[in-house]
C-alpha positions as CSV (number, residue, x, y, z in Angstrom):
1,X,-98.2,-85.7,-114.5
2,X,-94.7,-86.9,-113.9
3,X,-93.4,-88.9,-111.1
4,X,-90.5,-87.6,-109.5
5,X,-89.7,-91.2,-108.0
6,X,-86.4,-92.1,-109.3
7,X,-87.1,-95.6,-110.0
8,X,-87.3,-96.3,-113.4
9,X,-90.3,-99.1,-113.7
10,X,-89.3,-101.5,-116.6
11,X,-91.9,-101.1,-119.4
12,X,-94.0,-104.3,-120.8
13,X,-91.7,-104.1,-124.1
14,X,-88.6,-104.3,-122.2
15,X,-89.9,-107.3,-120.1
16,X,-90.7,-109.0,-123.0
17,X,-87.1,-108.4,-124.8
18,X,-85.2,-109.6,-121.8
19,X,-84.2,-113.3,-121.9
20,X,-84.4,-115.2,-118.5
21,X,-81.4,-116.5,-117.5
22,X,-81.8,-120.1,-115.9
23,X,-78.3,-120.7,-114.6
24,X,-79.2,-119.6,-111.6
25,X,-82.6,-121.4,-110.9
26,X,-83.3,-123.1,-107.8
27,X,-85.7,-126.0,-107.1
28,X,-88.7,-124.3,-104.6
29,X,-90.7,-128.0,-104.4
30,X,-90.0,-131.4,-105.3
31,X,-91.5,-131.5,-108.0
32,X,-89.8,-128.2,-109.9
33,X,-88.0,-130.1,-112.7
34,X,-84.2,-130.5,-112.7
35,X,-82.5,-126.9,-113.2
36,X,-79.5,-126.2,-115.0
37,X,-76.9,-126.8,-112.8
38,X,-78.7,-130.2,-111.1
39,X,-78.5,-131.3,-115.2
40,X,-74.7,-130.2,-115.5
41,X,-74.1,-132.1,-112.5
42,X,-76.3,-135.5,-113.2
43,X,-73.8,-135.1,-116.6
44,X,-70.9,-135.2,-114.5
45,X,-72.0,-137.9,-112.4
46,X,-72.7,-140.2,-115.3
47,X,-69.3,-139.2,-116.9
48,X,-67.5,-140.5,-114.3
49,X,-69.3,-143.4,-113.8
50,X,-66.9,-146.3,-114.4
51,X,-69.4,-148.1,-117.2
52,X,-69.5,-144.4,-119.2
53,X,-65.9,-143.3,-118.5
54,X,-64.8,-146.7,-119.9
55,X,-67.0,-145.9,-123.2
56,X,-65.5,-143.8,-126.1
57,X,-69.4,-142.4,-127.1
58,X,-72.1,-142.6,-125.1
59,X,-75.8,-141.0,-126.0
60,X,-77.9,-139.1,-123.2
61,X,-81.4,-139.6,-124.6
62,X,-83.3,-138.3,-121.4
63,X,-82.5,-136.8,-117.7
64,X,-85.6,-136.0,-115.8
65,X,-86.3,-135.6,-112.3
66,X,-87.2,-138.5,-110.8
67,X,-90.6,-138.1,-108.5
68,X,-90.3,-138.6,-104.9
69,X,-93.0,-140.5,-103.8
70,X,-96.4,-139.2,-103.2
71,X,-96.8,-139.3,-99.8
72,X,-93.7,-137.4,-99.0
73,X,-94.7,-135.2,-101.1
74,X,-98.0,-134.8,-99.8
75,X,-96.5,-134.4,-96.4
76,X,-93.8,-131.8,-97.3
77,X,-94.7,-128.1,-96.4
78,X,-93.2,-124.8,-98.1
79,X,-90.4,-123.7,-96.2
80,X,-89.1,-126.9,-95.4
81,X,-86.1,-128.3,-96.8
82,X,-86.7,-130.5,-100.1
83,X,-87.0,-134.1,-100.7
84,X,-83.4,-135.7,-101.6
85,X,-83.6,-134.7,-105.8
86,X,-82.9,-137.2,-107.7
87,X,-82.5,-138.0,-112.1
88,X,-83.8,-140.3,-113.8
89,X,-81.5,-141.2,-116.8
90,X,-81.9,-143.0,-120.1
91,X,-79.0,-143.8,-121.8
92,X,-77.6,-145.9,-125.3
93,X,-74.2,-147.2,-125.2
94,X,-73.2,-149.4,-127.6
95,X,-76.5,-150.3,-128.7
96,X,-77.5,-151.4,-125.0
97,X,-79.9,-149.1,-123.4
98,X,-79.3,-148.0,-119.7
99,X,-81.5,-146.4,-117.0
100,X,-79.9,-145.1,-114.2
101,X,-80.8,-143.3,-111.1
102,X,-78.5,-140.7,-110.0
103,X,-78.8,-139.3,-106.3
104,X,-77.5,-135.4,-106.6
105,X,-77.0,-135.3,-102.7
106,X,-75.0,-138.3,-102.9
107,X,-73.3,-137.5,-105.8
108,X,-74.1,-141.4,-106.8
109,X,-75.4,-143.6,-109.1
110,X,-77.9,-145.5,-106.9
111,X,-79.9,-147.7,-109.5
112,X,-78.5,-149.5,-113.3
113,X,-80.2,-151.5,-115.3
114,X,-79.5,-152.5,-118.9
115,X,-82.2,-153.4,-121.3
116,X,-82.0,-155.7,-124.0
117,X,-82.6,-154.5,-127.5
118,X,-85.3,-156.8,-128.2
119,X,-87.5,-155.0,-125.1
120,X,-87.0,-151.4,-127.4
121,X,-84.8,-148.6,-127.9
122,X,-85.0,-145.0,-126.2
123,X,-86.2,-142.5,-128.4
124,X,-84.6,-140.6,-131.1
125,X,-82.1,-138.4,-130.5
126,X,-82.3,-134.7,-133.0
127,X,-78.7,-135.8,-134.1
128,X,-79.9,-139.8,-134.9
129,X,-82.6,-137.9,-136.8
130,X,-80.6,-135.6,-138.4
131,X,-77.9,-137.8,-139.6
132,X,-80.6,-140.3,-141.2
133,X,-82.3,-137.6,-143.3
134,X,-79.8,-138.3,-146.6
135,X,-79.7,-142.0,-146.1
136,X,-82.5,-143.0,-148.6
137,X,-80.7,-140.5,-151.5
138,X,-77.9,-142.1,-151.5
139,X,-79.2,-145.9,-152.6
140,X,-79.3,-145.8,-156.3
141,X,-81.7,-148.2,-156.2
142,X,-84.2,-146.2,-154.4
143,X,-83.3,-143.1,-156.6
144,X,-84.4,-144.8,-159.4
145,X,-87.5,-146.2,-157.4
146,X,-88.5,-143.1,-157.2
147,X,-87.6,-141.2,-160.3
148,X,-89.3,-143.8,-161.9
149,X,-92.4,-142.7,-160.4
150,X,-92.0,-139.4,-161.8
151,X,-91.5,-137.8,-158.9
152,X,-88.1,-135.1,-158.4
153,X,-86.0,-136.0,-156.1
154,X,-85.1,-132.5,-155.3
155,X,-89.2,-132.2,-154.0
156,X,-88.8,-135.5,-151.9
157,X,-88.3,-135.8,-147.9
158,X,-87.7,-138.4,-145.8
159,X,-88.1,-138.3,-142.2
160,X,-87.1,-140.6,-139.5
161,X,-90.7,-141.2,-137.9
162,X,-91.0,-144.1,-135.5
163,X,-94.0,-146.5,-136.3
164,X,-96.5,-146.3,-133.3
């Protein structure tokens, strides 16, 4: 039997070969994480903030949504409007780590606070990971710590893992 409908149905295979495209996700609760273009814009806020725009290199270690609080949350129904959205932001400048609050209906930074490093460091970025991975191989000293172990340096890895 053939349908004469001329809709074509998309097949499973085709579904599953199709990327989603994100750019133009929309928040449907408060607690739907940040989408693309609330990120692009908590970057821009922080960019032009006068403590980042005044800093040559600047490291965005997180940007999450930052949780309205339970009760409004509780209290919100579908179809309303939602809950002001606001980021929560963790930041290393100059060795000094920053947490920031940035309110995307006000455009605004509304919270910063600096942390000292002796209270910790924000995780690990993939490029502070990356760019540590040759260190070791490069000291002489613990080339030959190691050789003299009999153990090939080409066989030897090094990762960047946090104690903890």
């Amino acid at each position: 039997f053939q349908s004469s409908n001329p809709i074509n149905k998309p097949t499973l295979s085709t579904l599953r070969n199709q990327k989603p495209r994100h750019e133009s996700d929309v928040p449907h609760h408060p607690l739907d994480p940040l989408t693309i273009h609330e990120f692009n814009e908590v970057r821009a806020i922080i960019s032009s903030h006068p403590f980042f725009k005044s800093s040559n290199s600047y490291t965005l270690n997180s940007i999450v949504l930052e949780e309205p609080d339970k009760e409004l949350v509780l209290k919100w129904k579908k179809g309303q409007p939602l809950l002001p959205r606001k980021a929560s932001v963790v930041a290393l400048v100059k060795g000094i780590t920053h947490t920031l609050i940035v309110d995307l209906s006000t455009s605004q930074v509304t919270n910063h606070e600096t942390r000292s490093p002796s209270s910790g460091y924000p995780t690990m970025t993939i490029e502070e990971m990356t760019s540590v991975l040759d260190v070791p191989l490069k000291s002489n000293e613990f080339n030959r710590t190691i050789t003299k172990r009999g153990v090939n340096l080409a066989d030897l890895a090094c990762l960047p893992l946090s104690s903890g």
